[in-house]
C-alpha positions as CSV (number, residue, x, y, z in Angstrom):
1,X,9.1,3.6,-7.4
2,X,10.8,0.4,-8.2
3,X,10.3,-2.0,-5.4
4,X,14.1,-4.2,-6.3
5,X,16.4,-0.7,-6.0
6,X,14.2,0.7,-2.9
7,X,16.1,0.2,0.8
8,X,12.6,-1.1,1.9
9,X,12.1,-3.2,-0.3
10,X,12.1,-6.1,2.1
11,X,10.0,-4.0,4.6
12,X,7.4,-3.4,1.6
13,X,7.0,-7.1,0.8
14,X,6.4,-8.3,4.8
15,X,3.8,-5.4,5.0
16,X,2.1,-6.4,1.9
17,X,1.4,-9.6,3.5
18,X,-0.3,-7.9,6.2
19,X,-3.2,-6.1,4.2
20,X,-5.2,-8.2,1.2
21,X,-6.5,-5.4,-1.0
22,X,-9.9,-5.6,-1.7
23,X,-9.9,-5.1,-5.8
24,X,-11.9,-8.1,-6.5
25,X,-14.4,-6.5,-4.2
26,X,-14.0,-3.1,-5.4
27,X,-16.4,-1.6,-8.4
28,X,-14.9,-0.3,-11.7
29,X,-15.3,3.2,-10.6
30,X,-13.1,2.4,-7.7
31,X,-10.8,0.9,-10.1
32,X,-10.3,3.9,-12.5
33,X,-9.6,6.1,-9.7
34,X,-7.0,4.2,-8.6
35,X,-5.5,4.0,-11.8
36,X,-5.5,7.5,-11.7
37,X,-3.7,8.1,-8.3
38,X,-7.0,8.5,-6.3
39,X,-6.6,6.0,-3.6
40,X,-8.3,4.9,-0.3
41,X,-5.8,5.3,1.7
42,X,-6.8,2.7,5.0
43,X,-4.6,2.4,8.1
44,X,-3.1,-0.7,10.1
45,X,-0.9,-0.4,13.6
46,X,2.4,-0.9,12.0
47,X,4.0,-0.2,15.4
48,X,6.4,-3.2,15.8
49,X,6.7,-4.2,12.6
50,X,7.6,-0.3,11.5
51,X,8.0,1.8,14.5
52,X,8.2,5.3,13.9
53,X,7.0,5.0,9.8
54,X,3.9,6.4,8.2
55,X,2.9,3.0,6.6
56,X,-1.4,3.5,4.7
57,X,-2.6,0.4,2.5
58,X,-5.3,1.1,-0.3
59,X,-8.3,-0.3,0.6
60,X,-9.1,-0.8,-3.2
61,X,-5.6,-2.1,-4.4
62,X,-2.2,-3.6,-3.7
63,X,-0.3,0.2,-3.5
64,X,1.1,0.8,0.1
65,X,2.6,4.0,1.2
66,X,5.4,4.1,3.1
67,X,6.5,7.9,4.8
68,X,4.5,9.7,1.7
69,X,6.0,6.9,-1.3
70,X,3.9,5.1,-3.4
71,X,4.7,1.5,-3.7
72,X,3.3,-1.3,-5.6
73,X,4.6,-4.5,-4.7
C-alpha cells in the first residue's frame, strides 16, 4: 500500500520508530522469505499509542501491519 495516500500514514511512521527491524541481523534465507511475503510477524503493546488496532512488526524487516495491511514505511 502506498504509505503518502493511506489515512495512517502518520500513525505508520510514529510506530516505525517504535520497532528497529533486525535485517542486518537476519540471514539471507530470512531475507528471501520476506521478499516473498513470509514474514515474522512480532508483537509490541501498541495500547496508547493505537488503542483498539491490530498493529505486528516483522522481526526480519521494516513491513508493519496495521488491522491485516501490509505497510512498508
Amino acid at each position: 500500500m502506498n504509505l503518502e495516500r493511506s489515512p495512517d500514514a502518520s500513525l505508520i511512521a510514529s510506530l516505525a520508530r517504535l520497532w528497529p527491524n533486525r535485517e542486518h541481523e537476519s540471514s539471507a534465507v530470512a531475507g528471501l522469505l520476506c521478499r516473498v511475503g513470509i514474514h515474522y510477524w512480532r508483537r509490541l503493546d501498541t495500547s496508547q499509542l493505537a488503542p483498539g488496532r491490530d498493529v505486528r512488526f516483522c522481526f526480519w524487516c521494516s513491513k508493519i501491519e496495521l488491522d491485516g495491511v501490509v505497510h512498508n514505511p
